[in-house]
N, C-alpha and C positions, 0 to 999 in steps of 0.2 A: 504493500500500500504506500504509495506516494505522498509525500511531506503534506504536499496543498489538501491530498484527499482526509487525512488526519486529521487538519486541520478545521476542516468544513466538519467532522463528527465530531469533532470539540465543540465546536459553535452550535453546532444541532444541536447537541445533549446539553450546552446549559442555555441555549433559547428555550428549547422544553421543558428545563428543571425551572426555570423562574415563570415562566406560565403555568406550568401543574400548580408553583409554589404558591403564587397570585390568587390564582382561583380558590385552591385550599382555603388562603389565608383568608379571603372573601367569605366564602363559605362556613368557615370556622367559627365565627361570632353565633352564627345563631344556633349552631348546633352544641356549643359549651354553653350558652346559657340556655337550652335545653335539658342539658345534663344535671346544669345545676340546682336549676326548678325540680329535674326530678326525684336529686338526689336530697335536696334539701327541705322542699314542699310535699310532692309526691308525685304519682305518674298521669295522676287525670291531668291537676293544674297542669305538666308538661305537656302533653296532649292538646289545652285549651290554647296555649301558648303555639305549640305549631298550627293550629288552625289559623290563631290572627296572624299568624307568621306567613302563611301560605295566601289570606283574603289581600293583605299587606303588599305582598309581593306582583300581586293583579293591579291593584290600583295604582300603584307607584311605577309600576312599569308603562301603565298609559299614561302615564303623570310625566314621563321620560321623553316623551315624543319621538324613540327612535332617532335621537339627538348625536349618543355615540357614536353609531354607525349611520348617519349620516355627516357628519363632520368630517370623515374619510372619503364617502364619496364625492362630497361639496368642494373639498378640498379649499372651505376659506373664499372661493372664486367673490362671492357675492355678499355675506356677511363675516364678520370678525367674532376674535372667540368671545367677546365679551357680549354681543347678542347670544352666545351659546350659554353663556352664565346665569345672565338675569334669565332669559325665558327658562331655563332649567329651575334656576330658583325660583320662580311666582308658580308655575307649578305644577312644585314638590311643597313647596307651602301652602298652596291650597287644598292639595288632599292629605295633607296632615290634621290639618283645621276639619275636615269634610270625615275625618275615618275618627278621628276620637273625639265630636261631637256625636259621632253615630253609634259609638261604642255601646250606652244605655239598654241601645236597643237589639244588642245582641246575647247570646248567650255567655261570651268572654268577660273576664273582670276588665274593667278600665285601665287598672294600673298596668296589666300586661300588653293592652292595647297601645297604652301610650309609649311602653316600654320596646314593641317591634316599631311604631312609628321612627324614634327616636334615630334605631339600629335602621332603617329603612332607607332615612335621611341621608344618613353618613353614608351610606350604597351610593346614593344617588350623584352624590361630592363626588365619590372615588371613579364611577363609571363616565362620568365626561370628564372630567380630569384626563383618563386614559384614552378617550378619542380623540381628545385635543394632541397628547402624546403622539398617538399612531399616527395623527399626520403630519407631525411634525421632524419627530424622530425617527429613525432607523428603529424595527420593531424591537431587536431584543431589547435597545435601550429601553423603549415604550415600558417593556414586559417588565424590566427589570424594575422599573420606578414603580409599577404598580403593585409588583409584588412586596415592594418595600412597604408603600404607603397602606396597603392594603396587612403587614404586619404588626404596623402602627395601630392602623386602628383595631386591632384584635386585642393584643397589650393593652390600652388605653380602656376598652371593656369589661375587662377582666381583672387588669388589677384589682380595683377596690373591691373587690368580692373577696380580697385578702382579711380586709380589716373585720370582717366579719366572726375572725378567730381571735380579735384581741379586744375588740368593741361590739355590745350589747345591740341590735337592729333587728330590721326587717331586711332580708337576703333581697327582696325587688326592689328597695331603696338605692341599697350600692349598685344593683344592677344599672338603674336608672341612673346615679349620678356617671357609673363607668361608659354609659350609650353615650352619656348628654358630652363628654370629654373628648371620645372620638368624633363624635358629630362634629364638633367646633373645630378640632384639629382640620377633619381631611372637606372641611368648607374651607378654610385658611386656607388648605394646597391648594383648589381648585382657583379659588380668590386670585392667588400666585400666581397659579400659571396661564390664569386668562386673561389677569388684569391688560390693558394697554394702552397705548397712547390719545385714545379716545375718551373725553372728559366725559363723567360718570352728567348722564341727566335724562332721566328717564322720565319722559313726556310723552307727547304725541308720537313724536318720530321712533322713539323707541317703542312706543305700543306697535305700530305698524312692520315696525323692522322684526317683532318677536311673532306679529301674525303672520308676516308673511315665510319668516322662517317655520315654524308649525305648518303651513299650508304643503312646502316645501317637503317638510321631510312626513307628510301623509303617509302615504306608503308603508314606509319606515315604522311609521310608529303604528300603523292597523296592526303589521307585522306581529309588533313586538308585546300586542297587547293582549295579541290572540294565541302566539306563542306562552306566553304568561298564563294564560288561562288554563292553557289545553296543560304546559307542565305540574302547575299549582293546582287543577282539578282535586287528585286524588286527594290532597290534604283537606280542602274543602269538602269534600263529601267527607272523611271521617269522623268528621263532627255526627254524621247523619245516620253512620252506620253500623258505628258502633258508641261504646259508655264505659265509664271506670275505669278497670285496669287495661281491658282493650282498646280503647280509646290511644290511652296514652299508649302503650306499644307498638298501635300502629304509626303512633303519631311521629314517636320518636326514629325508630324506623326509616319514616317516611324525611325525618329532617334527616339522620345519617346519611341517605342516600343522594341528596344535595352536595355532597360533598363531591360525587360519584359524578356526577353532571357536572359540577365543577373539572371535571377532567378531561370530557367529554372537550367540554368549553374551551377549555386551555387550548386544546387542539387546534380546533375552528380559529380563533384569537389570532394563534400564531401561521394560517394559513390564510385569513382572510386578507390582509395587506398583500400578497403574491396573487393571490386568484382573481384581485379584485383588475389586475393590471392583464389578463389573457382574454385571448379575445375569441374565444372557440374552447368546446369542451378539450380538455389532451391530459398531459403528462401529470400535471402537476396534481391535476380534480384527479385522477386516480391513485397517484401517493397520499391526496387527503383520505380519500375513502378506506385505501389500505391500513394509513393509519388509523383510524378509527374504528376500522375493524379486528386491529390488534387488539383497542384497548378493551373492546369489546369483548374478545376471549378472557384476555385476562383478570376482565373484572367478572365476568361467570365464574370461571373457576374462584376466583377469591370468594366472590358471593355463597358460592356453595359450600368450601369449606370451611374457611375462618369467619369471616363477618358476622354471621349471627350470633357466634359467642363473644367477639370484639362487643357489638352491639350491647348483648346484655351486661355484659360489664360495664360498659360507659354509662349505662342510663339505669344499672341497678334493678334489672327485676330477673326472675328464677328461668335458669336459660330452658332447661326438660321441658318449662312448664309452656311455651311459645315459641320452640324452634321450629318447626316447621312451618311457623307463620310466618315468621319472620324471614326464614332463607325465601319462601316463597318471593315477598314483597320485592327482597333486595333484588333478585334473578329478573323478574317481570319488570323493575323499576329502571335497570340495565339496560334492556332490548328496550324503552320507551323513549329513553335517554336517548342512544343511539339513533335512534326515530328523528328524535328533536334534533339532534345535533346534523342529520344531513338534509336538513330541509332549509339548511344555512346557506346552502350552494344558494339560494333563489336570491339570497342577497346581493349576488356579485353580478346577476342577470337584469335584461333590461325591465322584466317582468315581476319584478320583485312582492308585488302583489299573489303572486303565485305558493308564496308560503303560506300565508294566511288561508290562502284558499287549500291546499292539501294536506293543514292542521285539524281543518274546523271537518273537510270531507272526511278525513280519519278518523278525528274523533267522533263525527254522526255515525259513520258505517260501522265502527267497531261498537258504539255503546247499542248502536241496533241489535248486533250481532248477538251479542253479550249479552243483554235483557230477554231479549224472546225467542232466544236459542238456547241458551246456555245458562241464565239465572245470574244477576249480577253479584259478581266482587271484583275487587281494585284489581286484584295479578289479571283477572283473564280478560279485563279493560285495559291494562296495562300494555301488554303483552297483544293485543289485538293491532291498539291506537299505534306502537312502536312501529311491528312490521307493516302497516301498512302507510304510513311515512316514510318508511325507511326504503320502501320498492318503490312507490309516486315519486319521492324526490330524485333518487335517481336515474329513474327510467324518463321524468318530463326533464329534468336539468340535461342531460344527456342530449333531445333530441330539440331543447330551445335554443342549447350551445351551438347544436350544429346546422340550426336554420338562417341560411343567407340573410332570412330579413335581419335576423339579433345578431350578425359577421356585420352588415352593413352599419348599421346603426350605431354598433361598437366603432369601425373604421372611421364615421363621421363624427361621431364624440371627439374619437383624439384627435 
C-alpha cells in the first residue's frame, strides 16, 4: 500500500471517528438523562420523559426549517448567516413558548417538558452552527468542531447532576439548571460563528429576509418535519400502548437506540458534502450505501447479542424479565434507521420533495400492513416502514440520478 493510499485511510478513519463521535455526543444528552430519571425517579417517569423527548423532537425539527441543510445547498448565494441565526432563533422560541404552554394538557409533568425543551434548544444552536461549518469549512474540520461543541454541551448537562451526592435536591432541578448551561453555551457558539459585519436591526427588512428564507428552504424543511415524525412515531405511540414498567422499557429502549441513528447519521453527514457536488447516480452513492450497509450488519449483530443486556444495565431494570422485548425493539429499530438514513440521497436530488413523499408512503403502506394483516406492534411497524424506505429510496434515487432531465438541470445549476 502506497504512502498517499495510507494516508487517505488515516483521514477516512478519523473523518468517521469525529462524526460517529458528534452524533454520539448529540445523542448522549438525552439518553443519560434518561438513565438518570430512571435510575433515580423510576422507569415510568423515564418512559414519560422519552415520550416529550420524542413529541419535542417533531416540533423542533419543523421549528428548524431544514435550515442546516439548506445553508449547504444555498451556499450563502442570497442570504448571510446571520439571517440563518435570527430566523432559526424566532423559531425555536416560538415552539418553546407553544410546547410548554401546552404541557397542562398532556399527560407529561411540566417540569420534564420544560426540561426536553431546554435540551431541544441547545440541539437547535448546535445543528446550524454545523451547516454554517459544512459550508464553510473542509468537512472533517466541520465534523470535528461539532463533535467538540457537541461534547461541550453533554458535560455542561451532566455535570450538576454531581452535586446531587453532596447537596440535599430534587435530581430534575440540577437537570434543569445543567440543560439551561449548555443551552446558553452552544447559542454563544452559534452567536460566534454567524455573527457578521451586518449591523444587528431587525425590522421590516429582516422580517422579509427571514420569510423569504423559510419560503426558500420549503422543501427542506417538509422534508425534515416528516422525517421527524415518521422517526419519533414509535416513541409517541408508547405513551398509547403501553403503562408502568412497560412503558418505561420501551421507552428507554427506544431512546438507547437514538444513539444507533446517530451512527447511521454520522454517515450521511460525512457523505452529504461529496454527493451533494455529483451530478449523476455513480461511484460514490454506492460507497455511501455500502457503507451503510456495513453499519447495518454490524449493529444487528450487536443488537442481538450485547445491547439488550448493555440496555438493562444503563437504565436498571431485570434483564430475564424483558429481553426478548427489548432485543426485538433494538433489531427492528436498526432496519428502520437504515430506512431513514437512505432516503437522504433525495437530499442531494433536484426533487428533494421526494423524501417526504417515500416517508409518509412507507409509513401509510406499512402501518396498513401491520394493523389488518398482522395486528399492531412497534418491531413489525418498524421493520415494515424500514425496508420499504430503504428499497423506494434506492430504487427512485437510482433512476432520478440517471434521468437526462435531473443530468440537465444539475449541468445548468453549475
Amino acid at each position: 500500500m502506497s504512502g498517499r493510499s495510507i494516508t487517505s485511510l488515516i483521514r477516512w478513519a478519523e473523518h468517521h471517528v469525529f462524526g460517529v463521535a458528534g452524533q454520539l455526543a448529540a445523542a448522549a444528552p438525552v439518553v443519560l438523562v434518561t438513565m438518570i430519571i430512571s435510575h433515580q425517579v423510576g422507569l415510568e417517569p423515564a418512559g414519560k420523559f422519552v415520550v416529550a423527548a420524542g413529541i419535542a423532537a417533531v416540533i423542533f425539527t419543523a421549528a428548524s426549517l431544514g435550515l442546516a441543510a439548506f445553508v449547504v445547498v444555498e451556499k450563502l448565494q442570497r442570504f448571510d448567516t446571520r439571517d440563518f441565526l435570527i430566523t432559526r432563533a424566532f423559531s425555536a422560541g416560538l415552539v418553546s413558548l407553544a410546547y410548554i404552554a401546552a404541557s397542562p394538557f398532556l399527560s407529561i409533568p411540566t417540569e420534564l417538558v420544560t426540561l426536553v425543551v431546554i435540551m431541544r434548544l441547545a440541539d437547535a444552536a448546535v445543528e446550524m452552527s454545523w451547516g454554517i461549518d459544512i459550508h464553510r469549512l473542509p468537512s472533517d474540520q466541520a465534523m470535528r468542531r461539532y463533535a467538540c461543541v457537541n461534547t461541550v454541551k453533554l458535560i455542561a448537562t451532566i455535570v450538576p447532576v454531581a452535586f446531587i451526592y453532596f447537596l440535599a435536591g430534587d435530581i430534575i432541578v440540577y437537570l434543569l439548571v445543567g440543560a439551561s448551561l449548555s443551552c446558553v453555551f452552544t447559542w454563544y457558539w452559534l452567536y460566534r460563528n454567524a455573527w457578521g459585519d451586518r449591523s444587528f436591526r431587525v425590522g421590516v427588512g429582516q422580517i422579509r429576509r427571514s420569510a423569504n428564507l423559510t419560503r426558500g428552504a420549503s422543501w427542506f424543511a417538509v422534508s425534515y418535519l416528516v422525517v421527524a415524525f415518521t422517526s419519533n412515531s414509535p416513541r409517541i405511540l408508547a405513551d398509547h400502548l403501553f403503562a408502568g414498567d412497560m412503558l418505561g422499557v420501551v421507552g428507554v429502549t427506544l431512546s438507547f437506540c437514538t444513539i444507533l441513528g446517530m451512527i447511521f447519521l454520522s454517515s450521511w453527514l460525512r457523505w452529504f458534502p461529496k454527493l451533494s457536488h455529483e451530478s449523476q447516480f455513480g461511484a460514490k452513492h454506492i460507497m455511501f450505501i455500502m457503507e451503510s450497509v456495513s453499519i447495518l450488519i454490524i449493529l444487528v449483530v450487536a443488537g442481538y447479542a450485547i445491547m439488550p443486556k448493555i440496555v438493562s444495565i444503563l437504565f436498571s431494570f431485570e434483564y430475564s424479565d424483558y429481553k426478548l422485548e427489548v432485543r426485538r425493539i433494538i433489531l427492528s429499530a436498526v432496519i428502520f434507521m437504515f430506512g431513514m438514513n437512505m432516503t437522504n440521497i433525495f437530499k442531494i436530488t433536484k426533487f428533494v420533495w421526494l423524501e417526504p413523499l417515500v416517508s409518509i408512503f412507507s409509513v401509510l403502506i406499512s402501518y396498513m400492513i401491520v394493523v389488518y394483516f398482522m395486528g399492531f406492534s412497534i418491531e413489525l411497524y418498524l421493520v415494515a416502514s424500514g425496508a420499504c424506505m430503504a428499497v423506494s429510496a434506492l430504487v427512485l434515487s437510482y433512476f432520478v440520478q440517471k434521468d437526462p432531465i435531473y443530468r440537465g438541470a444539475r449541468e445548468e445549476a453549475s
